[in-house]
GUROKOL-72941 format. One record per residue (C-alpha): x, y, z. Coordinates in steps of 0.001 Angstrom, whole numbers, padded with zeros to 6 digits, always signed. Example, Ala and Ser with C-alpha at 12.3 -4.5 7.8 and 13.67 -1.06 7.14 Angstrom:
! residues 2
+012300-004500+007800
+013670-001060+007140
***
This chain:
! residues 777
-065553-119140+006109
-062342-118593+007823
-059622-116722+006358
-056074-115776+007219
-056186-112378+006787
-059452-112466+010032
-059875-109511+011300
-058127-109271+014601
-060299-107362+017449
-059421-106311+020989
-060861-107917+023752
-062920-105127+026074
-061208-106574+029085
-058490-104672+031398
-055428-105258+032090
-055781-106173+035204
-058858-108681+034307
-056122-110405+031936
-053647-110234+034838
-055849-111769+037334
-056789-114460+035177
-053642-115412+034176
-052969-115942+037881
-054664-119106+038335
-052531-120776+035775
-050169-124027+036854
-046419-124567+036073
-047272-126601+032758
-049640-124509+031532
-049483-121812+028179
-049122-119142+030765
-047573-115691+029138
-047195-111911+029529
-049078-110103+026998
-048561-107297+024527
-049633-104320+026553
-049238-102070+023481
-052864-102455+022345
-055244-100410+023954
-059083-101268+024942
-061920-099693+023516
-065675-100355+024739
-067421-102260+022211
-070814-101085+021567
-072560-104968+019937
-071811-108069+020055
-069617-110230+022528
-067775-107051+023385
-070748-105736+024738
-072236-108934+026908
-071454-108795+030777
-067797-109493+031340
-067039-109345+027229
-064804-111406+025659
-060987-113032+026718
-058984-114710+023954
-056136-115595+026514
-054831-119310+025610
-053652-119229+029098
-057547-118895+030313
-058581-121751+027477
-055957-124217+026464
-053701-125620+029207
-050858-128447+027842
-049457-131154+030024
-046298-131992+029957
-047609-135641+028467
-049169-133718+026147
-052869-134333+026730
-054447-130571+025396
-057581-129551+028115
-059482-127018+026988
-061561-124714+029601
-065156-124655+028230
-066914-121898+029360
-070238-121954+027926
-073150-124232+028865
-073650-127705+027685
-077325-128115+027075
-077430-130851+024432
-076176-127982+021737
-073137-129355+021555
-071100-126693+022523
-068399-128162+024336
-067229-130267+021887
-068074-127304+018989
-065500-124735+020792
-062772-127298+021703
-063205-128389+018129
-062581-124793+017053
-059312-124255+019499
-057880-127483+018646
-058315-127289+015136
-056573-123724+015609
-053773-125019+017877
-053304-128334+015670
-053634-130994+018357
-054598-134728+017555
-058526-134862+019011
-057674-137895+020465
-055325-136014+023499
-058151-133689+023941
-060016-133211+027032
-062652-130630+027757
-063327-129401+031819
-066269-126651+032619
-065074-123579+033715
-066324-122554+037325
-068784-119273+037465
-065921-116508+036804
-066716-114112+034696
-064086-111654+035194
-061411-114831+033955
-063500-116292+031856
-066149-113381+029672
-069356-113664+029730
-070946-117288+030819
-074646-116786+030011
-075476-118967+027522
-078832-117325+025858
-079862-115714+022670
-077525-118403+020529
-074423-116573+020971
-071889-119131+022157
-070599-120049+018669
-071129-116508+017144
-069472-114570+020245
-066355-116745+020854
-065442-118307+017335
-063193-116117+017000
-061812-115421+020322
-061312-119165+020580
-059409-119026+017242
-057362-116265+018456
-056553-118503+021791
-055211-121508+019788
-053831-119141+017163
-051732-117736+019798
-050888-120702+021526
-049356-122485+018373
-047258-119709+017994
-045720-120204+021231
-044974-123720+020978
-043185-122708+017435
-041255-120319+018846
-040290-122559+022097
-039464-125210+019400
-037074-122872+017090
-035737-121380+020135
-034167-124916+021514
-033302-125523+017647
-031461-122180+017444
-033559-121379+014319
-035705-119100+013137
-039486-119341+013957
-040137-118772+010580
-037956-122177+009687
-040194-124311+011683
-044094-125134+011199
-046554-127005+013456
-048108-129946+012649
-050892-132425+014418
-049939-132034+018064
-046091-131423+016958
-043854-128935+016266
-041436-129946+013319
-038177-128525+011585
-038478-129690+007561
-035328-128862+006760
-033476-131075+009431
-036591-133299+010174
-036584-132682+013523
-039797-132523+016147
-041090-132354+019355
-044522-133229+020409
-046635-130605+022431
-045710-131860+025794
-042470-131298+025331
-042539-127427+024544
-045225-126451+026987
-043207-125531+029743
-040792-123611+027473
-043662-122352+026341
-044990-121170+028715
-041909-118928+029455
-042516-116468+026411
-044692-113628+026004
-048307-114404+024194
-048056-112899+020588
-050139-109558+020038
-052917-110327+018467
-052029-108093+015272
-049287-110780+014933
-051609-113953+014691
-052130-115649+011315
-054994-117939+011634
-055089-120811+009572
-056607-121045+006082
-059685-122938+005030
-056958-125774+003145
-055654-126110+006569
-058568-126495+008367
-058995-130359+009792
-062876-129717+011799
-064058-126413+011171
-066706-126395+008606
-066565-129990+007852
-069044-132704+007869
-068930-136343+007677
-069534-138689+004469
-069025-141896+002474
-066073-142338+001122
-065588-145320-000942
-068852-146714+001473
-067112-146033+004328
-068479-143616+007207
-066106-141407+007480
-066420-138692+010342
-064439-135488+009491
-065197-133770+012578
-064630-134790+016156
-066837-137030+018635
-068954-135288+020751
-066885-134643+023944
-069532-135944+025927
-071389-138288+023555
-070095-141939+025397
-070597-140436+028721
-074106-139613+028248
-074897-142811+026456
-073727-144903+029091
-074742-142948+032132
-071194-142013+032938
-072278-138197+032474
-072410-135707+035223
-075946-133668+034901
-077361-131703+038014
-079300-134935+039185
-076297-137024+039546
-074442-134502+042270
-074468-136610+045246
-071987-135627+048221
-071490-137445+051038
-073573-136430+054127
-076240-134853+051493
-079817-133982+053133
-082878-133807+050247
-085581-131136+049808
-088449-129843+048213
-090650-127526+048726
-094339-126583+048983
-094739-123273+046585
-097572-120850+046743
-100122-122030+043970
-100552-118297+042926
-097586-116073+042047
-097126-113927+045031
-099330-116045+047288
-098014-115587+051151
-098512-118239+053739
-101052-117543+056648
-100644-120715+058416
-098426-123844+058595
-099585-127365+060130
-096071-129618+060093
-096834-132049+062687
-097895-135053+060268
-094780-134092+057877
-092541-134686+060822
-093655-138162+061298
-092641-138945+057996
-089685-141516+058293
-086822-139659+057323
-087739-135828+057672
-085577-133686+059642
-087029-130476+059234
-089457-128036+057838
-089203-124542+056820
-090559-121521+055995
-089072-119659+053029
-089994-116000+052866
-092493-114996+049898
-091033-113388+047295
-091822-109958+046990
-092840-108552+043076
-091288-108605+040827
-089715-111771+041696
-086490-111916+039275
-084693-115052+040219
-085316-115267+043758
-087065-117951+045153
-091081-117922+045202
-091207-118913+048896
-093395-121582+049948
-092364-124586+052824
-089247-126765+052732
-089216-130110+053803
-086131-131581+054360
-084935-135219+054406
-082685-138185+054570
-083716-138594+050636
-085981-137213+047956
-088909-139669+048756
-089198-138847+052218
-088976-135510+051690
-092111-135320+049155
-093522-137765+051262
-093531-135179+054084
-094590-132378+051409
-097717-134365+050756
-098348-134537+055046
-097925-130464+055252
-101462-128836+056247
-100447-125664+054359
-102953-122291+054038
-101944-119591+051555
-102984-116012+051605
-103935-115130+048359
-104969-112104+049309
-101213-110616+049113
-101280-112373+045249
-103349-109179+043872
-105178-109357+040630
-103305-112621+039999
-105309-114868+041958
-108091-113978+039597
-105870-114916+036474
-107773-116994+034259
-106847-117847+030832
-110104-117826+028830
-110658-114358+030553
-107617-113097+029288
-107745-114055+025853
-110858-112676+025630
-109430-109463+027179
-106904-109279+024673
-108656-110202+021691
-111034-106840+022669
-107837-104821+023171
-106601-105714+019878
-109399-104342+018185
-108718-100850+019758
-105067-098752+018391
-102124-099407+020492
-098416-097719+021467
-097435-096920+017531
-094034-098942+016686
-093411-098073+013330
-095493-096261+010889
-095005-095727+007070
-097962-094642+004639
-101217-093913+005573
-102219-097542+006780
-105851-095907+007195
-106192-095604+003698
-104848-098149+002402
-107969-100253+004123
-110627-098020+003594
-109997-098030-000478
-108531-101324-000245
-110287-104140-003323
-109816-106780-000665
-109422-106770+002821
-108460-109516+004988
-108034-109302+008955
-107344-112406+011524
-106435-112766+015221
-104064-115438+016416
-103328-116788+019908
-100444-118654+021010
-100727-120339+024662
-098192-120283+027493
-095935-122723+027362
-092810-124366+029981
-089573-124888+028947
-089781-128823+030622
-086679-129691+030351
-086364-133193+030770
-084112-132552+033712
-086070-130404+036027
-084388-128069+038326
-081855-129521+041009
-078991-128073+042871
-076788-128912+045734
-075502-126076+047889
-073267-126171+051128
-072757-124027+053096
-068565-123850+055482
-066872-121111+057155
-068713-118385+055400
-068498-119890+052205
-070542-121866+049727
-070463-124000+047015
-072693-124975+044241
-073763-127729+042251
-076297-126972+039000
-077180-126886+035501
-077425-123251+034928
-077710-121430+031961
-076051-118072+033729
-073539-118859+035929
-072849-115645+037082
-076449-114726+038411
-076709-117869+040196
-073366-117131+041848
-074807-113343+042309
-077835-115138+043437
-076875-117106+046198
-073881-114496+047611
-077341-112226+048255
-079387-114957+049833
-076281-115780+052083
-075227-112715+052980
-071857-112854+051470
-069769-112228+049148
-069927-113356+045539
-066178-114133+046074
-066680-116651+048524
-069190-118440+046251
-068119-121709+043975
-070533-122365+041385
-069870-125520+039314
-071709-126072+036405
-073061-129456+035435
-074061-130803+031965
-077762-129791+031390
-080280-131699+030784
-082112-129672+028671
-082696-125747+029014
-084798-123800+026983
-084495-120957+029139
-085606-122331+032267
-082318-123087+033894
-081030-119407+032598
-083467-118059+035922
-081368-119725+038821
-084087-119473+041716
-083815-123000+041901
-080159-122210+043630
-080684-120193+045783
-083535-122029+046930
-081223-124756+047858
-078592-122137+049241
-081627-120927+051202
-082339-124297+053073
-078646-124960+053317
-078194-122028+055319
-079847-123906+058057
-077212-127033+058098
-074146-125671+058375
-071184-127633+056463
-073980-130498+055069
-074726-130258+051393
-078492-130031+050546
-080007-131042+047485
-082831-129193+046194
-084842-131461+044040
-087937-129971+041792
-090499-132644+040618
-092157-132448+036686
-094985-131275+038572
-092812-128250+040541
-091747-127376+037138
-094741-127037+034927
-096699-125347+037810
-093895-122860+038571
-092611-122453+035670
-091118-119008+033842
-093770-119101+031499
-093413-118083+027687
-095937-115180+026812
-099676-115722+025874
-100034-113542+023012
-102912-112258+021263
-102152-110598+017349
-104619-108698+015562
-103355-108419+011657
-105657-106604+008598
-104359-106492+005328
-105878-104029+002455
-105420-105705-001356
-105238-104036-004630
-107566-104915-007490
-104829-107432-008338
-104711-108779-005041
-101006-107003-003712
-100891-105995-000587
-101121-102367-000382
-101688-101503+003503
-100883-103411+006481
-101783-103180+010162
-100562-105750+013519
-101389-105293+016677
-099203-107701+019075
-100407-107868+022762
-098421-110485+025249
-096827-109734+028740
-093320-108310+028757
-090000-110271+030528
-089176-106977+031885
-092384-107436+034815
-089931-109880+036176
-087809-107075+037163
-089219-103677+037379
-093115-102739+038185
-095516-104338+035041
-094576-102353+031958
-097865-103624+030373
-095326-103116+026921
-093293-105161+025344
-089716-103740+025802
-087276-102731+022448
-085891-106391+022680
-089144-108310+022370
-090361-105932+019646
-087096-106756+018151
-087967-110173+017784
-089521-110479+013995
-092395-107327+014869
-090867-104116+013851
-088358-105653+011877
-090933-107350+009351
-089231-107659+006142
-092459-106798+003892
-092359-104556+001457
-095710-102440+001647
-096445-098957+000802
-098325-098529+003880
-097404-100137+007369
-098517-099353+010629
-097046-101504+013610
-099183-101507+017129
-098107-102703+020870
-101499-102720+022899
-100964-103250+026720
-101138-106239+028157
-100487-107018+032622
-098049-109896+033720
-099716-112233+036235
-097164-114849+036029
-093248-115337+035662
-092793-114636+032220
-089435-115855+030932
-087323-116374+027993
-088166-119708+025976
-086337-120782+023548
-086507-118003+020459
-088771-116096+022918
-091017-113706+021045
-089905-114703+017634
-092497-117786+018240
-095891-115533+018107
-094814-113068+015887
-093646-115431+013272
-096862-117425+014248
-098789-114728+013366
-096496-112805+010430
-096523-116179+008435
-099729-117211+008809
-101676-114283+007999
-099248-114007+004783
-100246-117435+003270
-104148-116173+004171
-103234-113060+002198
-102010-115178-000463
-104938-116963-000609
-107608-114200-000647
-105408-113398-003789
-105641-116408-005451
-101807-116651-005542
-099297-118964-005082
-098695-119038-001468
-094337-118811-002391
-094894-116372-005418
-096852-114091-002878
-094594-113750-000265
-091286-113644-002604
-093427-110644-004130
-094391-109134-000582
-090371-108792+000054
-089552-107605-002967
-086635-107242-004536
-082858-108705-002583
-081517-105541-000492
-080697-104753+002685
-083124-102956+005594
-080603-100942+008173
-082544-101714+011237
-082739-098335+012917
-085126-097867+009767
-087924-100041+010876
-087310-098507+014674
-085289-101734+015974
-082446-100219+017650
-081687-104265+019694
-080880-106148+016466
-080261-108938+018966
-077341-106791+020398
-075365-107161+016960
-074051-104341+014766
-076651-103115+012217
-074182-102716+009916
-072375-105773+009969
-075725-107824+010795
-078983-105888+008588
-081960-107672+007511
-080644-109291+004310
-083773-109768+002290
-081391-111524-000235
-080448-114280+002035
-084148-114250+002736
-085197-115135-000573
-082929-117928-000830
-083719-119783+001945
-087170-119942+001098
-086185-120386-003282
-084305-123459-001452
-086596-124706+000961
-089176-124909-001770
-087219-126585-004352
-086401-129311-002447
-089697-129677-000967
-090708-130021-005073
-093064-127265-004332
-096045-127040-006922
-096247-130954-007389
-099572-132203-007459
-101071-133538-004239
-103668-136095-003443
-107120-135523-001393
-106190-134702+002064
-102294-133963+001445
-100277-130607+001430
-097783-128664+001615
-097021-125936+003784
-094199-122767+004087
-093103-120427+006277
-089604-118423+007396
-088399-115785+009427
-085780-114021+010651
-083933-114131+013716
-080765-114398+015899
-079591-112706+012773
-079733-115447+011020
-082258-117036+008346
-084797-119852+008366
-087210-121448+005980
-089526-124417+006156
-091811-126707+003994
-093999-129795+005358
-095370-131996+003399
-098401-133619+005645
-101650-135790+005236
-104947-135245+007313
-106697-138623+007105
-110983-137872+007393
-110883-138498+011193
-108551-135784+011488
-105627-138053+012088
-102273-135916+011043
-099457-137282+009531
-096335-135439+008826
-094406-136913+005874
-091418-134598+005312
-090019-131496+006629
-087672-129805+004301
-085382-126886+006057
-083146-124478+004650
-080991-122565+007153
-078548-119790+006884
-076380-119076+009390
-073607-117023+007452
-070362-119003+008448
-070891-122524+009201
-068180-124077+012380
-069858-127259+012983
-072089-128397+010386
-073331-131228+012036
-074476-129461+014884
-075963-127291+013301
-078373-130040+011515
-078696-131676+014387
-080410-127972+016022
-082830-127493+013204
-084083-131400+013716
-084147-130683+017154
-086152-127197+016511
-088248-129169+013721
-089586-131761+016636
-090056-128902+019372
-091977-126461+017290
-094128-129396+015993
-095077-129749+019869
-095795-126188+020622
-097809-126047+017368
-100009-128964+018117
-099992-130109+021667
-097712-127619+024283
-100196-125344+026498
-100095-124636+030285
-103852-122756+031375
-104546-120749+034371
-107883-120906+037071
-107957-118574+039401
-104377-118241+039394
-103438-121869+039236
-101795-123641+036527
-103945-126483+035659
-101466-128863+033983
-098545-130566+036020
-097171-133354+034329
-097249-135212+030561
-100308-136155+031076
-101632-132645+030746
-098874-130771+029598
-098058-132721+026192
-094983-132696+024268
-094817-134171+020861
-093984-138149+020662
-091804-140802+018124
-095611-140540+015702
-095908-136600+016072
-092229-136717+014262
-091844-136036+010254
-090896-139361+008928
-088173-137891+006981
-086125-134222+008183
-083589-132637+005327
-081689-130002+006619
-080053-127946+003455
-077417-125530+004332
-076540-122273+003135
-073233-121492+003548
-072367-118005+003376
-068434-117677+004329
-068131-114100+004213
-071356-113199+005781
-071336-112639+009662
-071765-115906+011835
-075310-115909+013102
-077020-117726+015913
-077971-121325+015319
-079684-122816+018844
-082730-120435+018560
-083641-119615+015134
-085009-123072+013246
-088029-122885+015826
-090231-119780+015118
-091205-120882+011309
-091920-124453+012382
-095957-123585+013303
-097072-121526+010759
-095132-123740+008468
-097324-126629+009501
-100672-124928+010202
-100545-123463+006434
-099459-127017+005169
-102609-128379+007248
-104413-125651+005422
-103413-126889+002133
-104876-130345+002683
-107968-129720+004453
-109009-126027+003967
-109068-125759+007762
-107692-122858+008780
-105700-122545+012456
-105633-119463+014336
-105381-120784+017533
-102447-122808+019315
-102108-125553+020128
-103966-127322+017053
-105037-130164+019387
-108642-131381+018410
-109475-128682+016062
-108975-131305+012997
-111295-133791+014504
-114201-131343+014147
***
């Protein structure tokens, strides 16, 4: 997994970006000059190429006080991934400190000190893993070379050790403390001089707890935040409270892009409490991430101020809303389900998929439909801005620090420079909290108290209704079989709004990135193939949610293989192990994906190898072929994504009333190198639960515009029953594979993988999301 001999890459920052963020440092901190030998090159993939790149400065990460308590500077988004213990893990394992004198702070939004903030598309561990290494690498080596320089030896005489420097051949140490303001004195090492530690040396990275001698023994670090959170100590967005803080919320046009004609605030000011209403300006389309508009009411706390929401007399133009105050959702499933059945925008194209069907033995067709859906995190939005002298400060959990400081600098009228964002813990994101309207809403109102902090507070029912939705999505597949029932042509048509009408005018297309996501990069291998993108108009926010458009196209890919399989009368495994053929590797500029998830084709192809394995693995453990009683089965699926590889079995039971029961879930997962194992299980159980929801209960619908759910009562989320009674996460590790993504890709297989099992104990087949009712029929 990690080897000494890593390769060593420059960071695409300048010299001056290095120069300005080594300016904030303080007199005891690993502060240094750096090699200016190496020269920068613009990377073209990965972290190089994000917004802001990548900085593997320790001086940015890893500050040392002189009592030797280690803070690292997290800079990613803590969501309930666990990535603020997972990167101080991997610096202090690096650097050699005890865990114990670690501390982790959140870095402020700073992208030009810090690289890119945005924590999306499961990069975090995959993009700074090895900058981080690099930043304790180099910050060891400064504390040896402080230490041999007041022994008057040789840096190559001395060694560190856990959170000491030592001298073996006179016994001799000092502790960190002591050396960090030497330290801090010398030049940081080029990073063609770093020698990062081998796996033997390794104390957290890649290591997972166990029994020894029936004792729990933890061999990697307590979450950071784990005690906090348990006891309520923790800091999320909802706990910000300043002194002198004012509350809002506001009334939001029921229709995106709904104006207000009139506004009757009379009975909202009598409201105990409420100090003032206002109009916020409509949003014009496409919306990005400024606010939707709507009325403000704001108050000496949150129930007054919805209170005095619930008093406003409000009338909305819909009129200025377009076509989507006519959106309806059983209209526009039934519009795309016709525009499937017509040819579409031609993806890729191999064979003559024509043919194939017409002298086809067999041919099998299906359409599938997956809902939208809301992130709902379990925090819903909340920030606290105030506005002082011409600048402003922020309070949120954000996903993208750096548009929500962009965000509110344009809604003020100022500078991004005179804007402090602070980033909270997160309760939950899923996307949502990567849009940051929600700020600049609340920099909005606090425009109007000058020096008081406001506190912007959404409600469940402010999130589901105004939600950045995930795509509806209609897919049309038709499969021609041989005589022996292989799959010898094969046609999908994919129709769901695109992410980019949040931006530009409606593309009616899904862009290169959603394609990206499991569609043109189908592993199958089939003489003829013909991939279609039919259009299909945005009249919603459409956002990302978590593994985005990986969810219907896996939906669809892996369903309508296991109804392939069984029009063959094959083993549903055998099938699709034969329908990828043989372990190689697909360069994806060959199947016309030129995104790859931003990643290097040729360091990151579509390994049908690794493919294979997870789902060889998956099924093994699952004890795939065993005999079943009435009403029980088993179910697969797996996909690829995030450039990594997922596969999953459920075993479940469908009692005669249609009851469902979920008895195991067995998940095999390869991620390439693995940095914190137990994270990493603790994602797919996480992904496991969640997909289980969207596959049989998550749906938001649309009348006239309106979103008709609002809260759990009528948006549903999966509960303690819903669960698999038992979840076995089996790890591939691949140490000299790439790292891939690990947040994202355990969710798109979960559906299929349970709809097919649900197939294989009742012979009812699911087409349509969520399941729901359809068993009790």
């Amino acid at each position: 997994m990690s080897r000494s001999d890593d390769t060593l890459m420059l960071a695409n920052v300048s010299r001056r970006g290095l120069l300005k963020g080594m300016a904030g440092a303080s007199a005891l901190l690993l502060a240094a000059r750096w090699d200016t030998g190496l020269a920068n090159e613009q990377a073209q993939f990965g972290a190089g190429a994000m917004p802001g790149g990548w900085i593997d400065n320790p001086n940015v990460f890893i500050h040392i006080d002189a009592d030797g308590v280690v803070t690292f500077i997290n800079n990613r988004a803590e969501m309930g991934q666990g990535i603020r213990t997972s990167l101080a893990m991997v610096a202090a394992d690096e650097l050699g400190a005890d865990w114990d004198h670690v501390r982790v702070e959140q870095a402020p939004a700073n992208q030009e000190k810090y690289g890119n903030q945005n924590t999306d598309g499961s990069r975090s561990m995959r993009h700074w893993y090895q900058p981080i290494r690099r930043a304790g690498a180099a910050a060891r080596l400064m504390l040896e070379q402080a230490a041999a320089n007041q022994w008057g030896v040789s840096a190559s005489e001395v060694r560190s050790d856990v959170h000491k420097v030592v001298h073996p051949a006179t016994g001799r140490e000092l502790g960190f403390g002591e050396l960090a303001e030497a330290a801090r004195e010398l030049d940081v090492p080029g990073r063609n001089a770093l020698v990062l530690k081998s796996d033997s040396e390794l104390r957290f990275i890649g290591k997972e707890s166990g029994l020894v001698n029936g004792e729990l023994k933890s061999a990697y670090p307590k979450a950071v935040d784990g005690e906090d959170i348990v006891s309520g100590e923790a800091v999320f967005g909802a706990d910000v409270d300043l002194e002198g803080t004012l509350y809002a919320v506001i009334a939001r046009p029921p229709v995106y892009g709904a104006g207000i004609t009139s506004v009757e605030d009379s009975e909202a000011l009598k409201v105990p409490g409420v100090q003032k209403v206002i109009r916020i300006e409509t949003a014009n389309q496409p919306a990005a991430f400024n606010p939707l508009g709507g009325v403000a009411v704001v108050a000496s706390d949150t129930w007054a101020a919805m209170e005095g929401r619930r008093a406003l007399k409000v009338e909305w133009d819909l009129a200025v809303a377009g076509d989507n105050a006519d959106y309806t959702s059983k209209d526009y499933r039934e519009s795309l389900e016709k525009a499937a059945q017509s040819p579409g925008k031609v993806i890729r194209q191999s064979g003559n998929v024509d043919a194939a069907l017409n002298d086809a033995a067999n041919r099998v067709s299906a359409t599938y439909y997956m809902p939208h859906m809301a992130q709902a995190p379990m925090e819903p939005p909340v920030a606290v801005v105030r506005v002082k002298d011409g600048k402003a400060e922020a309070w949120a959990p954000v996903q993208n620090p750096k548009a929500t400081r962009d965000g509110v600098a344009a809604i003020l009228g100022m500078d991004a420079e005179n804007v402090t964002v602070n980033q909270t813990l997160l309760g939950g994101g899923f996307g949502r909290k990567s849009k940051p309207d929600f700020v600049s809403e609340a920099a909005r109102i606090a425009k109007e108290f000058e020096g008081v902090p406001i506190k912007l507070q959404w409600s469940r029912e402010d999130d589901v209704q105004h939600a950045y939705y995930h795509a509806v999505s209609v897919d049309y597949l038709e499969a021609g079989l041989d005589s022996e029932g292989k799959a010898t042509g094969w046609l999908h048509r994919t129709l769901s709004p695109s992410i980019a009408s949040l931006f530009a005018p409606d593309p009616k297309h899904k862009g290169a990135f959603e394609l990206g996501m499991g569609f043109n990069t189908m592993p199958f291998s089939i003489p003829s193939i013909r991939l279609e993108n039919p259009p299909a108009p945005a009249h919603v926010r459409i956002g990302w949610f978590r593994s985005v458009y990986n969810l219907p196209h896996a939906w669809a890919i892996q369903s309508f293989a296991h109804e392939m399989a069984e029009a063959a009368g094959k083993d549903h495994r055998d099938y699709v192990l034969d329908l990828l053929g043989p372990g190689r590797e697909v360069h994806n500029l060959t199947v016309g994906d030129g995104w790859n998830y931003g990643e290097d084709p040729d360091t990151y192809p579509i390994d049908v190898a690794r493919m294979r394995r997870v789902i060889e693995r998956a099924t093994e453990e699952a004890g795939w072929g065993k005999d079943t009683p009435k009403g029980r089965g088993l179910g697969l699926a797996f996909h690829h994504s995030f450039v990594s590889y997922t596969a999953i079995v459920f075993d479940v039971e469908v009692s005669d009333g249609g009851e469902l029961t979920i008895h195991r879930a067995d998940i095999a997962f390869d991620c390439g190198p693995q940095a914190n194992p137990e994270r990493i299980r603790a994602q797919m159980e996480g992904a496991c639960v969640m997909g289980i929801g969207i596959a049989l209960k998550s749906e938001v619908t649309f009348e006239d515009g309106v979103a008709q759910q609002s809260n759990f009562d009528r948006y549903l989320l999966p509960r303690m029953p819903d669960a698999p009674k038992v979840v076995k996460v089996h790890l591939i590790d691949n140490p000299d594979d790439a790292m891939g993504g690990v947040g994202e890709p355990g969710l798109p297989p979960v559906a299929p993988a349970l709809c097919n099992a649900i197939y294989a104990a009742t012979g009812k087949r699911i087409r349509r999301l969520p399941v729901a009712d359809q068993l009790s029929g």
